[in-house]
Structure formats: structure tokens, C-alpha cells
C-alpha positions as CSV (number, residue, x, y, z in Angstrom):
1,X,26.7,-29.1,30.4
2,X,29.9,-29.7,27.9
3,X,32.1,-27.2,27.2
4,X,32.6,-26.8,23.2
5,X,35.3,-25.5,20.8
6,X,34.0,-22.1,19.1
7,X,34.7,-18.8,17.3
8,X,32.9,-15.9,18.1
9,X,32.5,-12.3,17.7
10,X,33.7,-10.4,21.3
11,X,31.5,-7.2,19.5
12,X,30.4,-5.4,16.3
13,X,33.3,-4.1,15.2
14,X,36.0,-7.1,16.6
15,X,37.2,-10.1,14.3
16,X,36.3,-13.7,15.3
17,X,37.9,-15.4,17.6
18,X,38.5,-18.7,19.0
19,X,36.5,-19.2,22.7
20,X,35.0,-22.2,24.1
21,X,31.2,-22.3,24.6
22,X,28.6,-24.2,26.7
23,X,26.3,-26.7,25.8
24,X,23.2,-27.9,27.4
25,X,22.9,-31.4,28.4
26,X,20.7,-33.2,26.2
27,X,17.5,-33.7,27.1
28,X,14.9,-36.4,26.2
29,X,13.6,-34.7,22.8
30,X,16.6,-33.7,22.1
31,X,20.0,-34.6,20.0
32,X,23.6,-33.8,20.6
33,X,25.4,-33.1,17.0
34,X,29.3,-32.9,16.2
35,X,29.5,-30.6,13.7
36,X,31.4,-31.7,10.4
37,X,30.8,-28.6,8.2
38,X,29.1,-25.2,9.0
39,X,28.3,-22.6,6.0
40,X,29.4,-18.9,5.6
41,X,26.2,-17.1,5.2
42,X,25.7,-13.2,4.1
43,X,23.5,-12.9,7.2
44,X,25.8,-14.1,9.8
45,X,28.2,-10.7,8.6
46,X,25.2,-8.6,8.8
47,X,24.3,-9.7,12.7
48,X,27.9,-9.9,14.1
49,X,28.5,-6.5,12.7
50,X,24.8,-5.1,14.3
51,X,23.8,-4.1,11.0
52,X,20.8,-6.1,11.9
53,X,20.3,-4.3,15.5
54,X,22.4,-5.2,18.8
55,X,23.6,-8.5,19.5
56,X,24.2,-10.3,22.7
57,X,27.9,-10.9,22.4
58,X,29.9,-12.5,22.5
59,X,27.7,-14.4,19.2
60,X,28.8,-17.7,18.1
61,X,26.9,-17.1,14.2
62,X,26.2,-20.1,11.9
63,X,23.2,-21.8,11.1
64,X,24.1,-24.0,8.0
65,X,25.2,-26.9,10.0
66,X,25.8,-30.6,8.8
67,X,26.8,-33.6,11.4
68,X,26.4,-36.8,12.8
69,X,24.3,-37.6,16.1
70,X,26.5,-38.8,18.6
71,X,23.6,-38.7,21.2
72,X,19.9,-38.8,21.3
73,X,17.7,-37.9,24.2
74,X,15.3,-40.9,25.4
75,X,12.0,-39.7,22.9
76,X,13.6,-39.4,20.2
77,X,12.7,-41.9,17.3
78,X,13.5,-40.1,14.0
79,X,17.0,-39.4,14.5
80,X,19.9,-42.3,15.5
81,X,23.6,-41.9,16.9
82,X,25.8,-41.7,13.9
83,X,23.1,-40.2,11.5
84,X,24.0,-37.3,9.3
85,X,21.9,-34.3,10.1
86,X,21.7,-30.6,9.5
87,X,20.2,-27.6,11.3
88,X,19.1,-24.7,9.8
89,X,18.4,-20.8,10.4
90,X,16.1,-21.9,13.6
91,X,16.2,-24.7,17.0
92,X,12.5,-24.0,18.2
93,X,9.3,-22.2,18.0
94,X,5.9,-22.0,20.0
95,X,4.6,-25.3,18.2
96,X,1.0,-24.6,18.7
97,X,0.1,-21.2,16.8
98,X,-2.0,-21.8,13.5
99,X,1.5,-21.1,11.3
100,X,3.3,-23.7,13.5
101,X,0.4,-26.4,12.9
102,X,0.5,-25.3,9.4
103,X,4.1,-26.6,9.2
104,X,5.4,-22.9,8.6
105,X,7.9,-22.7,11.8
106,X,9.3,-19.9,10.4
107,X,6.6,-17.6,10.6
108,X,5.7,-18.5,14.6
109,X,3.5,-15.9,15.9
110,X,5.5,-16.0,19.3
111,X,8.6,-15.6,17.2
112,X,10.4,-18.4,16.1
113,X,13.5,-19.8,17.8
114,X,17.0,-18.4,15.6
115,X,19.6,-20.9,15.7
116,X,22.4,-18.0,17.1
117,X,21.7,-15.0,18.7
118,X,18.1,-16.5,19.6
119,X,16.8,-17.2,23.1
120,X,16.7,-20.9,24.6
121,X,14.3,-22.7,26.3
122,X,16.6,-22.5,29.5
123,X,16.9,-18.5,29.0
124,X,20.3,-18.7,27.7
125,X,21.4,-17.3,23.9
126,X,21.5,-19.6,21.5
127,X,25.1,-20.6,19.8
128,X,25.3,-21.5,16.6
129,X,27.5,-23.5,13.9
130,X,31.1,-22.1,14.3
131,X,31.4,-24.9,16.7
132,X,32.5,-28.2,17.4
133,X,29.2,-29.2,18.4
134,X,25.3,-28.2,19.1
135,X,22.5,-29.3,20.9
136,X,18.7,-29.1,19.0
137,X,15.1,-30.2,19.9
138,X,15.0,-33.2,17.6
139,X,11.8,-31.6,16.3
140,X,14.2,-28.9,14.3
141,X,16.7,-31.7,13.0
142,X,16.8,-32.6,9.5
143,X,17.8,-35.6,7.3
144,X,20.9,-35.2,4.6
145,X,19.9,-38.1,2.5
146,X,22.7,-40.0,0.6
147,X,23.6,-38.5,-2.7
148,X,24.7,-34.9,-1.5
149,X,28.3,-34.5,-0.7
150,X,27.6,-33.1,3.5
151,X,30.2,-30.3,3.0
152,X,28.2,-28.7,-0.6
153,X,24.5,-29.7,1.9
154,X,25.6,-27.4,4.4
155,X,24.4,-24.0,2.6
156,X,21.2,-25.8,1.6
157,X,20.3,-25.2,4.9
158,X,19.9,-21.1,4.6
159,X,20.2,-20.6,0.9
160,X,18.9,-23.9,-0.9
161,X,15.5,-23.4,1.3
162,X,15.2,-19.9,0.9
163,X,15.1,-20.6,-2.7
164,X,13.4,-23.5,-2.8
165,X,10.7,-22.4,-1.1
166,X,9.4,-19.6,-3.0
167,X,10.0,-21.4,-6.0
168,X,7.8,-23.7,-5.1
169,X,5.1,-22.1,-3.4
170,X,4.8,-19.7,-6.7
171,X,4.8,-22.8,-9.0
172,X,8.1,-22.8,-10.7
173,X,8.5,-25.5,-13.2
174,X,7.4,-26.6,-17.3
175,X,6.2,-23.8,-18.8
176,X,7.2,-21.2,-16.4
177,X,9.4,-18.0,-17.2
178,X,11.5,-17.7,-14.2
179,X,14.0,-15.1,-13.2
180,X,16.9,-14.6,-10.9
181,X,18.2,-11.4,-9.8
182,X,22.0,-11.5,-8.6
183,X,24.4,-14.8,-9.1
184,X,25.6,-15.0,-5.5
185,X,25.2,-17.5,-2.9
186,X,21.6,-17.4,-2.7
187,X,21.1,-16.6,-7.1
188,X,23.3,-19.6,-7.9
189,X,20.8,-21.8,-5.8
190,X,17.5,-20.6,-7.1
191,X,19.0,-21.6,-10.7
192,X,20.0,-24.7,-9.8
193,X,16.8,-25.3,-8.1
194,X,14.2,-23.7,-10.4
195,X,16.5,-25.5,-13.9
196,X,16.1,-29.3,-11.7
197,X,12.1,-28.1,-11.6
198,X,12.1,-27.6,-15.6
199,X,11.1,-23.8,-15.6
200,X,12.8,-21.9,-18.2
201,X,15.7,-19.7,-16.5
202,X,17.0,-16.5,-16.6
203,X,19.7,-14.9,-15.2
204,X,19.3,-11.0,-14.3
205,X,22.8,-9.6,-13.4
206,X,24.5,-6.6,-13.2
207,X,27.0,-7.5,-15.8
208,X,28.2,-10.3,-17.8
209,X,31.1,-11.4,-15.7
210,X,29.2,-14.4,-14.0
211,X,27.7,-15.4,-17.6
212,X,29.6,-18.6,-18.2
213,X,28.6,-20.0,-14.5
214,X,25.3,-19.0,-15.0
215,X,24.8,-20.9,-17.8
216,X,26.6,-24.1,-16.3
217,X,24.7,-23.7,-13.4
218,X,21.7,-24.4,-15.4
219,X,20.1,-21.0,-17.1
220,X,18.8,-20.6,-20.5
221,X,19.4,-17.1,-20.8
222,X,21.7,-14.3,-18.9
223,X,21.2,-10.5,-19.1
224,X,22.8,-7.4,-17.7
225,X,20.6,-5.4,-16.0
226,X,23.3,-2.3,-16.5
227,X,22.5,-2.6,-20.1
228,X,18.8,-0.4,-20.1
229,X,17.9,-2.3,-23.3
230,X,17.3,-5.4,-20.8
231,X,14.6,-3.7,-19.1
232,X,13.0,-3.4,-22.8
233,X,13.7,-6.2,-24.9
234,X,11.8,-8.2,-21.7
235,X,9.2,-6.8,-20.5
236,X,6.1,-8.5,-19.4
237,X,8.2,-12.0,-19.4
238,X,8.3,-13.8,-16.9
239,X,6.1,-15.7,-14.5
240,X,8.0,-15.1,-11.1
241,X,11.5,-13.3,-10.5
242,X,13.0,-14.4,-6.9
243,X,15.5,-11.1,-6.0
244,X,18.5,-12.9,-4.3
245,X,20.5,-9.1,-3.9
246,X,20.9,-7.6,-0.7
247,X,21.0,-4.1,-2.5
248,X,18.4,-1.9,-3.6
249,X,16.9,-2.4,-6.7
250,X,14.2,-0.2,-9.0
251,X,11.5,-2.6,-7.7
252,X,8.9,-0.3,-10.8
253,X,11.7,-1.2,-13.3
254,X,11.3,-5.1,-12.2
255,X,8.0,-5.5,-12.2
256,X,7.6,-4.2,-15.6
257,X,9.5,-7.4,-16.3
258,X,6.5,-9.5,-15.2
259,X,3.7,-10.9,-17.2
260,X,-0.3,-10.5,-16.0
261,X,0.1,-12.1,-13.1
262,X,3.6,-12.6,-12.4
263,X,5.2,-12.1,-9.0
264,X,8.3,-10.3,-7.6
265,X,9.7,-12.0,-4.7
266,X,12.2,-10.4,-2.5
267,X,14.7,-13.1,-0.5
268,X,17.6,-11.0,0.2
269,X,16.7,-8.6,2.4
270,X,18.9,-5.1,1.7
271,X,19.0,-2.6,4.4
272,X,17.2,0.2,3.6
273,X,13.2,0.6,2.4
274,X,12.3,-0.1,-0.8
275,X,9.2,2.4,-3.1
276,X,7.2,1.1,-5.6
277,X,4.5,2.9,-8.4
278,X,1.4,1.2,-7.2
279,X,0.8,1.6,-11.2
280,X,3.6,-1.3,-11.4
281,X,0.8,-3.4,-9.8
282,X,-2.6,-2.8,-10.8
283,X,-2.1,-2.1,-14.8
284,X,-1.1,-6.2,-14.9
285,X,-2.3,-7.5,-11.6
286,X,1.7,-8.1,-10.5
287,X,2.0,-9.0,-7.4
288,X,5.3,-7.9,-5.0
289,X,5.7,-10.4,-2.2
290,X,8.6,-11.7,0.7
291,X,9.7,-14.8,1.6
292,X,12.2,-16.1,4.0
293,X,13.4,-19.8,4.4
294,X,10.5,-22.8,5.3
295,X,9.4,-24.7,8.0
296,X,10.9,-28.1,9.1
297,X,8.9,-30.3,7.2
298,X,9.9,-28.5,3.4
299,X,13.5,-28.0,4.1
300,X,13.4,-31.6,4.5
301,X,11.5,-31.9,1.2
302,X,14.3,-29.6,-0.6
303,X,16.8,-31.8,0.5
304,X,15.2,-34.9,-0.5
305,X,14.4,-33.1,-4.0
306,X,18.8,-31.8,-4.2
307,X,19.8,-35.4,-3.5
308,X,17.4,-36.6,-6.1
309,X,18.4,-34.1,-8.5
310,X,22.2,-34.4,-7.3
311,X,22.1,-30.5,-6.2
312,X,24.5,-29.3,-3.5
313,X,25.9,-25.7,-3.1
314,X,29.3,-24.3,-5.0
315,X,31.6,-24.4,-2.0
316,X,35.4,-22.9,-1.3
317,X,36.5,-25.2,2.0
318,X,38.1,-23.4,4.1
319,X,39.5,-23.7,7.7
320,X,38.0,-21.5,11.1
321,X,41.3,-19.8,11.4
322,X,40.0,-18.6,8.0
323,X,36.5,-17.3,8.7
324,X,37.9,-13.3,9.3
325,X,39.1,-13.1,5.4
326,X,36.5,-15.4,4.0
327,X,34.3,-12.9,5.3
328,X,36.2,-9.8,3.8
329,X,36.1,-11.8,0.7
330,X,32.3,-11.9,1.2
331,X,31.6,-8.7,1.1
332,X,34.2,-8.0,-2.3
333,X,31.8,-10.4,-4.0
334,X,35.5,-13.0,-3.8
335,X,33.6,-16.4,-3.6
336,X,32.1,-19.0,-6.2
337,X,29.9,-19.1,-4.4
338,X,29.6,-20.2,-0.7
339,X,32.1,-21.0,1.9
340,X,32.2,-24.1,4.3
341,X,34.0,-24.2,7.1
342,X,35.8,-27.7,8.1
343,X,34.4,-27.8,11.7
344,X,37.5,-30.0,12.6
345,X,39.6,-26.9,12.6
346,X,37.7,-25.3,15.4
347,X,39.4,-27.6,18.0
């Protein structure tokens, strides 16, 4: 066991706070990390405040974590000392159920593995990336190729593959009328992802404020969804919308966006149910689906496809003593549009 640098949340309704943490020894499938850059996600505020149900706290959150192996168990053969590597939202799953074979990890049928907040293969919670360091089955380990600056790779671990993925498995790209819903973390991500796969972009927001960005980021068009003319002048458009929003949305008012076959996927994940018209559905065969994140294998491919495509996230860099107002800021909407934490500062 070593004993690691880390801030954590004591309990729902207590800051973070500087502790230190235990790590397992490494065995021989897996690699020890030191963390270089760990990512702010929406999701880690929703769990260390139980909005998500209870936690075991004290919670170390994070799973958007780039470093370098500084050791590697004995049966390990991908992944060398002094390689950069990241770790996403997950350390482990059963490995034999038909989705695991299938190279969909995240969709275990035992429950896969989360990277925090999770339980270990030795019965202990699993930490995440507000630390100094981590300890992972190899088998969950990704590549950051060259070409993506490691602090802007670390939110492609959460929200560059729970955009890519959707966007590929629903065929984004030439030809395609594609929609995002919300310019956040997550919405600046799918338009930089589904613009470097040549679909033709659009920008659904609540307003106009984020308009300029949006159209840097790489969208053709940008529309107010206050406005109700929106929900008229483009109907039946597009070919798949990805909803990014952790809010609640008039899913019937969305899907009248869609064309004959078009597909409303929901990423963010807002608290409460969601109703539709069945009508929304059946009058154009529309289809209203879920995703969240990908298995091992295609978070690998979206980070070969960022580096090729020069795609990293739009990061503030920030220090740990930091994290308690970065996430205030989160929740004011205060961020262009993820933060990093320098893992440095956790010593």
C-alpha cells in the first residue's frame, strides 16, 4: 500500500478537503499512474453532494485523469513506465458477460467498475482523480497519443467519449443534420467532434450568449431555443440531436425537430423523469434513445480520432486548493468550458 495526496468530500453537504488516501500495491496486471491533470466533471458535483443517492464518504471524485506510468505490474505489455495515460469514468468490470465481450464495458451486466465511489476488487471503495496518484487494471488504461495537449485530454475522458460515442454509433458525418442541445462541457465537445466528422452542425441553446463560441467551435448554425419560432422554422431537420443539458427539456417539442427517422439522444442525465407524446414517435418513426460514455476499446478510438483532428477540451487550469469555487462556478454556468486541475497542487 502507498499513501497518496488527495482532496475529498468528508459528506454531502461539506467542501473538499485535503486528506491523504491509500493505494493498493500494484499487482501483476496492473499500472501505478502519477496523476498530471484530473478534469472537473458535472457528475462528480452531483455524487459528492448525494444528488445521485448516498455515497461512501469520505469520496475522493474524479475520473478524467491524464499521467504517466511510473510502474507496471509483471503482465502488463501495452502500457510502459513513463507512458502518458488516462483513465476514464470506470477501473473494472466482470469481463466475460456478452456486453463486456462485445467491447461495451460500460454496460457490464454485473455492473461495471466506477472509477470513485465504485467497489474494488479487494472490497475497498474506489478513489478517484483528485489525487496524486491511482492504481488501474491495465485492461482500463488508455493511450493519449501525441498531438493533444495532456491537460485539454483530460475531459476527453468523460465528456469527449460521451459524445463521441453516440455520434458515432448514430452515424454522424457528410450529409448528416446534426444537433446539439446546450453549449457546456459536454455541447462544446459534441461540436467539435461531430464538425471534425463533416456532419453539418447546429447549435440548440437557450439564448444567443454562447453564439460566437459556438461557431468557433465549429457549428454552421446556432438557434435559441427561448425564441418559439426555433421550434418552427426547423422542424423535421435533423438526422440526430445529442441533448448534452442536465435540465428538463420538452422532449415532444425536440422530437418534432427530427426528420423520418431521426434520433433524440439523451447524454446528460437531469434529475427528474422525463414524458413524451408517443405521437412524437410513431407519426415519423423518431426514435428517443440514452447513451452514456464507451467501452475501453472506442475511448481509445476517440482519442486517436482528437489527436488526428487536433481536438482537446476548452480548459480553465486551475489549482486543488481551487476545486470548492470551481465547482460553485460550475453550477453558475462560470466556465468556458471545462476545468483541469494541476494534480501537482494536491501535494
Amino acid at each position: 500500500m502507498m499513501r497518496v495526496h488527495a482532496y475529498a468530500a468528508p459528506a454531502a453537504a461539506e467542501p473538499l478537503t485535503p486528506t491523504m488516501i491509500e493505494r493498493r500495491d500494484v499487482g501483476p496486471g496492473d499500472v501505478l499512474i502519477e496523476i498530471e491533470y484530473a478534469g472537473i466533471c458535472h457528475s462528480d458535483i452531483h455524487t459528492v453532494k448525494g444528488e445521485w443517492g448516498p455515497q461512501p464518504y469520505p469520496l475522493v471524485p474524479g475520473h478524467e485523469i491524464v499521467g504517466s506510468v511510473t510502474e507496471s505490474g509483471a503482465a502488463v505489455t501495452r502500457h510502459r513506465v513513463g507512458d502518458r495515460v488516462g483513465v476514464g469514468c470506470m477501473v473494472d468490470s466482470c469481463g466475460e458477460c456478452v456486453n463486456c465481450r462485445n467491447g461495451d464495458e460500460q454496460y457490464c451486466l454485473d455492473g461495471m467498475v466506477s472509477t470513485y465511489g465504485g467497489l474494488d476488487r479487494d472490497g475497498t471503495v474506489t478513489q478517484g482523480g483528485y489525487s496524486t496518484h491511482v492504481v488501474v487494471d491495465a485492461g482500463f488504461v488508455v493511450s493519449v497519443p501525441e498531438g493533444i495537449d495532456p491537460a485539454a485530454a483530460a475531459p476527453l475522458l468523460c465528456a469527449g467519449i460521451t459524445t463521441y460515442s453516440p455520434l458515432r454509433h448514430w452515424a454522424a458525418g457528410p450529409g448528416r443534420k446534426v444537433a446539439v442541445v446546450g453549449l457546456g462541457g459536454l455541447g462544446h465537445m459534441a461540436v467539435k467532434i461531430a464538425h471534425a466528422m463533416e456532419a453539418e452542425v447546429t447549435v440548440l441553446s437557450q439564448s444567443l450568449k454562447k453564439q460566437e463560441d459556438g461557431l468557433r467551435l465549429g457549428a454552421d448554425h446556432y438557434h435559441a431555443t427561448s425564441d418559439p419560432d426555433t421550434f418552427e422554422r426547423l422542424a423535421g431537420r435533423f438526422d440526430l440531436i445529442v441533448n448534452t443539458v442536465s435540465a428538463a427539456i420538452d422532449v415532444d417539442a425536440y422530437l418534432g425537430l427530427l426528420a423520418v427517422d431521426g434520433t433524440l439522444v439523451n447524454v446528460g442525465a437531469p434529475p427528474e423523469p422525463l414524458s413524451l407524446n408517443v405521437f412524437s414517435l410513431i407519426n415519423a418513426r423518431r426514435s428517443y434513445a440514452g447513451s452514456v460514455i464507451g467501452g475501453i476499446a472506442e475511448t481509445q478510438e476517440m482519442l486517436d480520432f482528437c489527436a488526428e483532428h487536433r481536438i482537446g477540451a476548452d480548459i480553465e487550469l486551475i489549482s486543488a486548493e481551487q476545486i470548492n469555487e470551481a465547482y460553485e462556478r460550475v453550477l453558475a454556468s462560470d466556465v468556458r468550458y471545462r476545468f483541469v486541475i494541476d494534480a501537482a497542487t494536491f501535494r
